[in-house]
Residue frames as qw, qx, qy, qz and C-alpha x, y, z in Angstrom:
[[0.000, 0.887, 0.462, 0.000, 0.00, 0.00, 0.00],
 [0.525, 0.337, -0.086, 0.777, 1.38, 3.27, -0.72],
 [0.272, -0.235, -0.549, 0.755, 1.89, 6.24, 1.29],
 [0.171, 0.873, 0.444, 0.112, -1.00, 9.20, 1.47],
 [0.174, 0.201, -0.047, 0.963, -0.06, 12.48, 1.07],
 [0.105, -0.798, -0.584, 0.105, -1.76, 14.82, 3.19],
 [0.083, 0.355, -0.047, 0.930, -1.90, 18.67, 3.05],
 [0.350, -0.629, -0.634, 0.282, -2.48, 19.79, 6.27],
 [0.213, 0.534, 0.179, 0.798, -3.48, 24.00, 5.99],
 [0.301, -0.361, -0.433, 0.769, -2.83, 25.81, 9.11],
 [0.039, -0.530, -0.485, -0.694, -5.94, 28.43, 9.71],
 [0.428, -0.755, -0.497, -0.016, -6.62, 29.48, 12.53],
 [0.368, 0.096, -0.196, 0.904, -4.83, 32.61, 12.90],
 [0.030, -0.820, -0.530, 0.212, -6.61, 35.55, 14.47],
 [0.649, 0.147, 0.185, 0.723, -4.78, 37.80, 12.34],
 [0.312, -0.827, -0.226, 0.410, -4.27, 40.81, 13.93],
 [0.207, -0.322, 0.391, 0.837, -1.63, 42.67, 11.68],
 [0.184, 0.432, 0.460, 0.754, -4.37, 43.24, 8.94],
 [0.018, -0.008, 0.034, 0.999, -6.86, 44.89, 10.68],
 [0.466, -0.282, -0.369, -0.753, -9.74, 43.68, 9.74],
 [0.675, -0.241, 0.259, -0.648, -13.32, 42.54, 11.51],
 [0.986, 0.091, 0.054, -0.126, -12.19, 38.65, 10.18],
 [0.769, -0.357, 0.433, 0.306, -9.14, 36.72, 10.38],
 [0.350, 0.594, -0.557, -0.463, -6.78, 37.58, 7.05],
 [0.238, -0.102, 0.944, 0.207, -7.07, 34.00, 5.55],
 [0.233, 0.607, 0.758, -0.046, -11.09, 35.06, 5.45],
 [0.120, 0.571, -0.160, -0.796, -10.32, 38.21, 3.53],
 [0.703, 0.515, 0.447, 0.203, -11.88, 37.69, -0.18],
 [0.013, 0.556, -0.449, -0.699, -9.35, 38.93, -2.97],
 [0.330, 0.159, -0.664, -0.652, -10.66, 38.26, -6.66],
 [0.648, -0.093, -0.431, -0.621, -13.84, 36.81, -5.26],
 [0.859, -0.185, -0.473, 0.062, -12.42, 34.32, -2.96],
 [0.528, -0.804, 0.273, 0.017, -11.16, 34.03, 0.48],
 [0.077, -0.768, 0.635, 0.014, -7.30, 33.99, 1.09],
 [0.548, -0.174, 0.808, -0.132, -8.03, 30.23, 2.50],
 [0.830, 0.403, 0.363, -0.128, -10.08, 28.96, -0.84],
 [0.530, 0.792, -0.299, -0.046, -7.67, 29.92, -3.13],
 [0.232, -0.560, 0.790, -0.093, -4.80, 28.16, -0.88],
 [0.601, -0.005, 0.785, -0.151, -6.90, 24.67, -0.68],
 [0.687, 0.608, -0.123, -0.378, -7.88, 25.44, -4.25],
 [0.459, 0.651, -0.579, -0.171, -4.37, 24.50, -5.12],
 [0.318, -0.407, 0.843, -0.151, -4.24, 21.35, -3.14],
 [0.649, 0.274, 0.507, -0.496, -7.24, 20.16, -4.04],
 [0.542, 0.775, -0.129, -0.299, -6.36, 20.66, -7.65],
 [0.084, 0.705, -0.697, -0.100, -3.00, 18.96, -7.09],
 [0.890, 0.026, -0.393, -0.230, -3.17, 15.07, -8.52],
 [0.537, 0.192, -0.693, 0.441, -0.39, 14.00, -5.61],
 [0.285, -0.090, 0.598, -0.744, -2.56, 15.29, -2.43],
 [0.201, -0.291, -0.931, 0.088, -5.07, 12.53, -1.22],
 [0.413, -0.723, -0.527, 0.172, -6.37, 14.18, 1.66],
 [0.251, 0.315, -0.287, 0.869, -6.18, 17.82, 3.38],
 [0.487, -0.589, -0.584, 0.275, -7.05, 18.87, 6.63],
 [0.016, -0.750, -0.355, -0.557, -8.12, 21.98, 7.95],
 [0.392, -0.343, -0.512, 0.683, -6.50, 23.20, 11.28],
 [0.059, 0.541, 0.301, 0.783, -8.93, 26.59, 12.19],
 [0.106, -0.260, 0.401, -0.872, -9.77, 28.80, 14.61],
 [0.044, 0.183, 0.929, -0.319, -12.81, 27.46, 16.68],
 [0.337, 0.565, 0.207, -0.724, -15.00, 30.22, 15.94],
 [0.403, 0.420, -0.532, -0.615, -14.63, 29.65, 12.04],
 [0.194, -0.094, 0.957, 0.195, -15.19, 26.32, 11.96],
 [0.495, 0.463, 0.734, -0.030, -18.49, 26.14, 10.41],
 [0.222, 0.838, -0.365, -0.340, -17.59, 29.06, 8.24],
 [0.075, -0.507, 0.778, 0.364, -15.09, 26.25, 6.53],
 [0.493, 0.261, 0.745, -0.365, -17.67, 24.03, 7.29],
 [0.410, 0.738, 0.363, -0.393, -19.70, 26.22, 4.70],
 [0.006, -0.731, 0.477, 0.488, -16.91, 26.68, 2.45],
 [0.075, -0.155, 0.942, 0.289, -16.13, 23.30, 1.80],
 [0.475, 0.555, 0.603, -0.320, -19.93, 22.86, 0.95],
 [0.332, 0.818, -0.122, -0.454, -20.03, 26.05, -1.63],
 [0.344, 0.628, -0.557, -0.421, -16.90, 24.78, -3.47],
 [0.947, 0.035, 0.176, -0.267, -17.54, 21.09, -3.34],
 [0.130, 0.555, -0.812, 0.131, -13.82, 20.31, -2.40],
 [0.917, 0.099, -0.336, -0.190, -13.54, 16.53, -2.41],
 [0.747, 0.093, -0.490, 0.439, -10.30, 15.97, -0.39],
 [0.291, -0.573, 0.355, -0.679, -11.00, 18.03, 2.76],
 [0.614, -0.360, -0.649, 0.268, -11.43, 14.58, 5.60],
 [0.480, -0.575, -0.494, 0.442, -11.15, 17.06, 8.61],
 [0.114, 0.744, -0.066, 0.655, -11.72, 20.24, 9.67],
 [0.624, -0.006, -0.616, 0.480, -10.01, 21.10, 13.01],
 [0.244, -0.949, -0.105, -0.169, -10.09, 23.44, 15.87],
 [0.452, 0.612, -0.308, 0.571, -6.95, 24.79, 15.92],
 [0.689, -0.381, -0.317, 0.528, -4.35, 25.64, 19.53],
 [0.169, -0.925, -0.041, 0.339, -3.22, 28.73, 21.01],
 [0.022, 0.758, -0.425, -0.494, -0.11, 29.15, 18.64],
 [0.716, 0.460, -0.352, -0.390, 0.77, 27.92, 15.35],
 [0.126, 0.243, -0.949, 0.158, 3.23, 24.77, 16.96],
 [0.352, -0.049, 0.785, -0.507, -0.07, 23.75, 18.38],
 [0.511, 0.485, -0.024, -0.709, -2.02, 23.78, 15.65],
 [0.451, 0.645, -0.583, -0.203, 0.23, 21.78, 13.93],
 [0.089, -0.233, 0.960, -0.129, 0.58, 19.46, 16.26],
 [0.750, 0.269, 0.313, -0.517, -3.70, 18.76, 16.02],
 [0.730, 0.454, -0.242, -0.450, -3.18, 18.67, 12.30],
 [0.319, 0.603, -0.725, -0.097, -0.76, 16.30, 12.42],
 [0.237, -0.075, 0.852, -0.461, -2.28, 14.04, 15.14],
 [0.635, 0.357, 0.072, -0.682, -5.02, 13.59, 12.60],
 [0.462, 0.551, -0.626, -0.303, -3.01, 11.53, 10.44],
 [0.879, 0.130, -0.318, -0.331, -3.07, 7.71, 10.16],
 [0.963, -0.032, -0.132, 0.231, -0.14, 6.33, 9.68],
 [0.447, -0.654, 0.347, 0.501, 3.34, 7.36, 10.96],
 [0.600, -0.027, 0.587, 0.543, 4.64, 6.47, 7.38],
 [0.234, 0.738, 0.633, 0.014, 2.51, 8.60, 5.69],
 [0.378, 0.131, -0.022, 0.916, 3.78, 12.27, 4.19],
 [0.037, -0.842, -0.492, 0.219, 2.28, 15.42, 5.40],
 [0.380, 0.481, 0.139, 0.778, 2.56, 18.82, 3.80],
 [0.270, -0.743, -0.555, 0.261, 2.05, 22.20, 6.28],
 [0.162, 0.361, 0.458, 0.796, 1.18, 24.89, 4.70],
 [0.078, -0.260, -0.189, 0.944, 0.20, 28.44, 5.47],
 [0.439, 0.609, 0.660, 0.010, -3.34, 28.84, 4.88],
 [0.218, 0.872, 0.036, -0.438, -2.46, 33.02, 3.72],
 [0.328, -0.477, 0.586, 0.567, 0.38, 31.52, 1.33],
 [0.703, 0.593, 0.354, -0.171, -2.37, 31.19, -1.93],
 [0.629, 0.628, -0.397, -0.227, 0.27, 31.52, -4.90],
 [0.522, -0.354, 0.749, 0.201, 2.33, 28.23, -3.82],
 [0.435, 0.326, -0.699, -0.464, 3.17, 26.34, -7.46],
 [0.985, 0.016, 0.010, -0.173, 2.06, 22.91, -7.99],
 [0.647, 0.399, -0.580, 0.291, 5.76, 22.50, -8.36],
 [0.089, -0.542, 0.659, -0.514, 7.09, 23.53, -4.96],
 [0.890, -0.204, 0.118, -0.391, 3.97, 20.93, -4.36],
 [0.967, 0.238, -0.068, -0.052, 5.30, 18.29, -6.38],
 [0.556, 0.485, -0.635, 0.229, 8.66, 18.91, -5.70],
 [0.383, -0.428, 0.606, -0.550, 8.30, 18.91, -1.54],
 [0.910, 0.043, 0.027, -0.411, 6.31, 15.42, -2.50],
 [0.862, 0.443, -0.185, 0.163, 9.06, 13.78, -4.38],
 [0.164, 0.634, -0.612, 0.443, 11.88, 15.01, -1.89],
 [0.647, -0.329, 0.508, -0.464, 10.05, 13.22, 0.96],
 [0.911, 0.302, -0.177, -0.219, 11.09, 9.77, -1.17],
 [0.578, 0.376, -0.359, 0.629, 14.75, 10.02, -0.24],
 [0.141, 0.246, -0.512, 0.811, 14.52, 12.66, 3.04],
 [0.361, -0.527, -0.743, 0.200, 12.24, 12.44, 6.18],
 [0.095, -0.784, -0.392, 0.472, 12.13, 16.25, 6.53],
 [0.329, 0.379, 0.450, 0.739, 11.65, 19.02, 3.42],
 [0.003, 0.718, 0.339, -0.608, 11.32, 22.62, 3.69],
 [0.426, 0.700, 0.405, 0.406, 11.08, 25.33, 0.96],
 [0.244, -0.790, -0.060, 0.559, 13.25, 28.47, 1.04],
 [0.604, 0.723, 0.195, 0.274, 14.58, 31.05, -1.26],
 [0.671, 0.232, -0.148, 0.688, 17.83, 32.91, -1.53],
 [0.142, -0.773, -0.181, 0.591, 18.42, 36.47, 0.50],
 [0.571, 0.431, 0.321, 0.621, 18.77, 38.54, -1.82],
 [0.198, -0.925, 0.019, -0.325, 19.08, 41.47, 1.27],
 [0.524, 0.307, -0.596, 0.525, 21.82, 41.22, 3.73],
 [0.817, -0.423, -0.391, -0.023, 20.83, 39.80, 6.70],
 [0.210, 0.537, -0.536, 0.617, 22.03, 41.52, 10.42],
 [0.646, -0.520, -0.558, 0.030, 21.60, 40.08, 13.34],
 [0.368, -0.694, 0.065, -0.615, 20.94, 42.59, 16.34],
 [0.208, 0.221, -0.591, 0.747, 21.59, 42.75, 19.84],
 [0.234, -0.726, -0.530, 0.371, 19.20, 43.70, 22.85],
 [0.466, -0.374, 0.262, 0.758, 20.33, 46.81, 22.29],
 [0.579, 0.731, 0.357, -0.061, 18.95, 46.76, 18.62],
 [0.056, 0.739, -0.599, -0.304, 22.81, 47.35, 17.37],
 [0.879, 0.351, -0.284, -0.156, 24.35, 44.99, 15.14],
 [0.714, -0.430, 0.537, 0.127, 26.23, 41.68, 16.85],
 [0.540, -0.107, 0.734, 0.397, 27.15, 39.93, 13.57],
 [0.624, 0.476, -0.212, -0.582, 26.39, 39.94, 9.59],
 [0.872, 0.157, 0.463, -0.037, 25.95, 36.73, 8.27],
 [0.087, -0.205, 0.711, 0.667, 27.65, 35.69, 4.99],
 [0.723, 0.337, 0.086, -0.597, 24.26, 36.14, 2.58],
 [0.288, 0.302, -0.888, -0.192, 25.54, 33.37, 0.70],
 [0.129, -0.210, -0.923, 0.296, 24.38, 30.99, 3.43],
 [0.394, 0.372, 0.574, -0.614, 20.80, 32.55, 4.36],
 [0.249, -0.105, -0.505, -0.819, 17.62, 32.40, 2.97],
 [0.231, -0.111, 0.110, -0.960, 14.44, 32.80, 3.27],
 [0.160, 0.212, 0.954, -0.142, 12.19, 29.78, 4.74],
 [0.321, 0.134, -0.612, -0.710, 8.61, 29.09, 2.90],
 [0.601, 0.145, 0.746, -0.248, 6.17, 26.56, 3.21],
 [0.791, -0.502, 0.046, -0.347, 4.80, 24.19, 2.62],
 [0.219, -0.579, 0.772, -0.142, 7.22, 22.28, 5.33],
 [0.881, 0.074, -0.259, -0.389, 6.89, 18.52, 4.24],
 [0.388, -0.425, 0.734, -0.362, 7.64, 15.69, 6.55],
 [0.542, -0.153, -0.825, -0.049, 7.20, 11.55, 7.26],
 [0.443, -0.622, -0.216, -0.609, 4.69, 11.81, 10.12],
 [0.851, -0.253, -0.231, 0.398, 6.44, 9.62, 12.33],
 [0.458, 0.004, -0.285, 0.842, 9.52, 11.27, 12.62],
 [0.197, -0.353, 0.065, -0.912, 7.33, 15.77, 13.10],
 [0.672, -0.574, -0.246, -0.398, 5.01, 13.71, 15.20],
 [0.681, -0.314, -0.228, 0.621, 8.11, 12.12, 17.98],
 [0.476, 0.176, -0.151, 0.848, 9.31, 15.86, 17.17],
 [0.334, -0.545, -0.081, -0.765, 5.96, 17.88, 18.23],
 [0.826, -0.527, -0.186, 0.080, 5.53, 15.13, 21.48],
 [0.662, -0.169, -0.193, 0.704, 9.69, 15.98, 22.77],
 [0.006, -0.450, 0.097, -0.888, 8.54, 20.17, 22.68],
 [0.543, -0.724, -0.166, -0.392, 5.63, 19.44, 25.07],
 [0.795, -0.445, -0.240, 0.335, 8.57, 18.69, 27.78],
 [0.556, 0.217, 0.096, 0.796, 10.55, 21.66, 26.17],
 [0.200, -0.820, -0.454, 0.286, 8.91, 24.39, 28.13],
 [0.594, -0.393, 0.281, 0.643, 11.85, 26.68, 27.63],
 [0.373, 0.008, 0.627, 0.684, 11.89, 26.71, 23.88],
 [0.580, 0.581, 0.336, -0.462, 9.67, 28.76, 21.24],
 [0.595, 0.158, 0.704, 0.354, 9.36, 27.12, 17.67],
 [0.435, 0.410, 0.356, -0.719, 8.04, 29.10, 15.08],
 [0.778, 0.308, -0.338, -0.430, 7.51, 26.55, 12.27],
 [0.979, -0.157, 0.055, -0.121, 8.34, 22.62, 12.16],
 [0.727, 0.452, -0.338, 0.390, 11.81, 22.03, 10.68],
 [0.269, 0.633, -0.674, 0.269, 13.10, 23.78, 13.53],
 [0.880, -0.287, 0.341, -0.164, 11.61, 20.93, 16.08],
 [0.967, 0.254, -0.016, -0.010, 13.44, 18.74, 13.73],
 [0.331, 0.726, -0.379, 0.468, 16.33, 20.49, 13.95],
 [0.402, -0.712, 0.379, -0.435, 16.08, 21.11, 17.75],
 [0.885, -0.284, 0.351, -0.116, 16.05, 16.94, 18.47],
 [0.090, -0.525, 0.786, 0.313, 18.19, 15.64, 15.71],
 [0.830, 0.265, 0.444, -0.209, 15.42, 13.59, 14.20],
 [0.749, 0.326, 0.476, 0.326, 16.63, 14.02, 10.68],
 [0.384, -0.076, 0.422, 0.818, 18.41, 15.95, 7.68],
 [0.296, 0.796, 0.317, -0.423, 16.15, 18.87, 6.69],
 [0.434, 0.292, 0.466, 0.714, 16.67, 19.21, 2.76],
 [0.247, 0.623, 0.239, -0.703, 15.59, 22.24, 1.31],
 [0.437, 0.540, 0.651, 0.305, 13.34, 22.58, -1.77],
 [0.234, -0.091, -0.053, 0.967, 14.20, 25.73, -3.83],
 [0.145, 0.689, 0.549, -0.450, 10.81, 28.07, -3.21],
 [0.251, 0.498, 0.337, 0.759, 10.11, 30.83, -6.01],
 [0.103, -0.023, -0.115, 0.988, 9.58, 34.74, -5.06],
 [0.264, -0.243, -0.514, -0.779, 5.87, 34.65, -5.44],
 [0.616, -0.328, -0.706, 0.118, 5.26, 32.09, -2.75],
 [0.105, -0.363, 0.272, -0.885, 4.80, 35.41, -0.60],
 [0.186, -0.489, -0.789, 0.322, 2.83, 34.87, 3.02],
 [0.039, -0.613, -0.257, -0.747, 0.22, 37.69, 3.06],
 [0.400, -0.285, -0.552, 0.674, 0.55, 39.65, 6.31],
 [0.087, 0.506, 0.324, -0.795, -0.52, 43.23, 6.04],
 [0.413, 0.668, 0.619, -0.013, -3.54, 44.95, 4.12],
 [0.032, 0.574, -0.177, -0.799, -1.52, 47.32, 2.08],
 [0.682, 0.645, 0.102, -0.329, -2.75, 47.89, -1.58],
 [0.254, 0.526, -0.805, -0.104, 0.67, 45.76, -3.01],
 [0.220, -0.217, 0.938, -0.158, -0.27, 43.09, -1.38],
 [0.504, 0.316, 0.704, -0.388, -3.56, 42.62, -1.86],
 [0.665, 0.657, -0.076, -0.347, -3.43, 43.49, -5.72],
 [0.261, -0.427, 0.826, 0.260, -0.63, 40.55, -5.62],
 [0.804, 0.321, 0.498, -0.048, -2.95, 38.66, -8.28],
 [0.540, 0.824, 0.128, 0.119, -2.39, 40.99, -11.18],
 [0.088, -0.828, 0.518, 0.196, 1.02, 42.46, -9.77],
 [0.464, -0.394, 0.788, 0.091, 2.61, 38.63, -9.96],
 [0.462, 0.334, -0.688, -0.448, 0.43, 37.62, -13.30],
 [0.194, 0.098, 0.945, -0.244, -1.19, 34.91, -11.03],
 [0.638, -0.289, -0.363, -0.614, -5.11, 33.88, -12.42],
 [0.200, -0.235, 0.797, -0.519, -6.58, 33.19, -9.27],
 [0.058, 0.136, 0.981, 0.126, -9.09, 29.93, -9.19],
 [0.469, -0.339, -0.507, -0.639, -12.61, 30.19, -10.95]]
């Protein structure tokens, strides 16, 4: 039996940096919310099985209603999401079947991922047991003090700029989301670096593309990012 792929689509921000009277994932840009246009592209993608919904408690029949309207076929769960996004993640992921199984996690505001970055983050998880998606700096990168003076400059060479979605063997990000709940200490703020933090496994990286932009604030660049980037966004 082969493995499933699952896209699991993290939703349950209460995004507070746009402003508005609804969460930014439920913002509608060319007709659709932030969040349909994200699951659009899983849904659409012939290598995702299944995708799960991790969302704010309040919204949940609001997705409920979504996944009705657009008669998405590969939603299986819709979730009620944790106080921060490591929790979330750890629901979505506790959803999943089998340990062997691959899981994709994936910003629900990140609506222009490619079907590549899909298909490659799919096809890397064949060979590695943890796969992220980043792109080059292509600023120079200072790291700060307390203070807010500069301690060090990286060599830009070496940085870049992390991405979703973060793709994984469920086994190994599930042992890594169970060894943080004893990690009191620590704050995460995406999966690789759990993976990182324990030593579970080699975190490849899959190269991301400049488009794959996370939508944060409600300026008028961002939100005309269909037509700025040449993206048609889904019927």
């Amino acid at each position: 039996m082969s493995n499933i792929n699952y896209a699991i689509i993290l939703a349950a921000g209460n995004g507070d940096r746009m402003g508005y009277h609804v969460p930014k994932q439920f913002v509608k840009v060319a007709g659709k919310t932030l969040l349909e246009h994200t699951i659009d592209k899983f849904e659409k993608h012939d290598m995702i099985d299944r995708i799960i919904v991790v969302v704010h408690p309040l919204y949940n029949m609001l997705v409920e209603d979504m996944v009705l309207k657009n008669e998405y076929e590969k939603i299986c769960k819709i979730l009620n999401g944790g106080r921060s996004r490591k929790e979330s993640s750890f629901v979505g992921i506790n959803a999943v079947e089998n340990e062997d199984d691959n899981v994709l996690i994936h910003d629900s505001v990140r609506p222009f991922v490619s079907y590549e970055i899909i298909s490659k983050c799919i096809t890397a998880l064949e060979e590695y047991d943890a796969v992220d998606v980043a792109i080059p700096s292509t600023d120079t990168i200072i790291k700060v003090n307390s203070n807010r003076c500069i301690d060090s400059i990286p060599n830009r060479d070496c940085m870049m700029r992390g991405q979703t979605p973060q793709g994984f063997k469920c086994g190994v990000i599930r042992e890594a989301h169970r060894n943080s709940l004893r990690d009191y200490d620590s704050e995460f703020t995406d999966d690789c670096s759990l993976i990182l933090r324990y030593g579970l496994s080699e975190v490849y990286v899959v190269k991301g593309e400049e488009q794959n932009i996370k939508i944060t604030y409600p300026d008028v660049v961002h939100l005309s990012i269909f037509t700025r980037h040449n993206v048609k966004p889904a019927n």
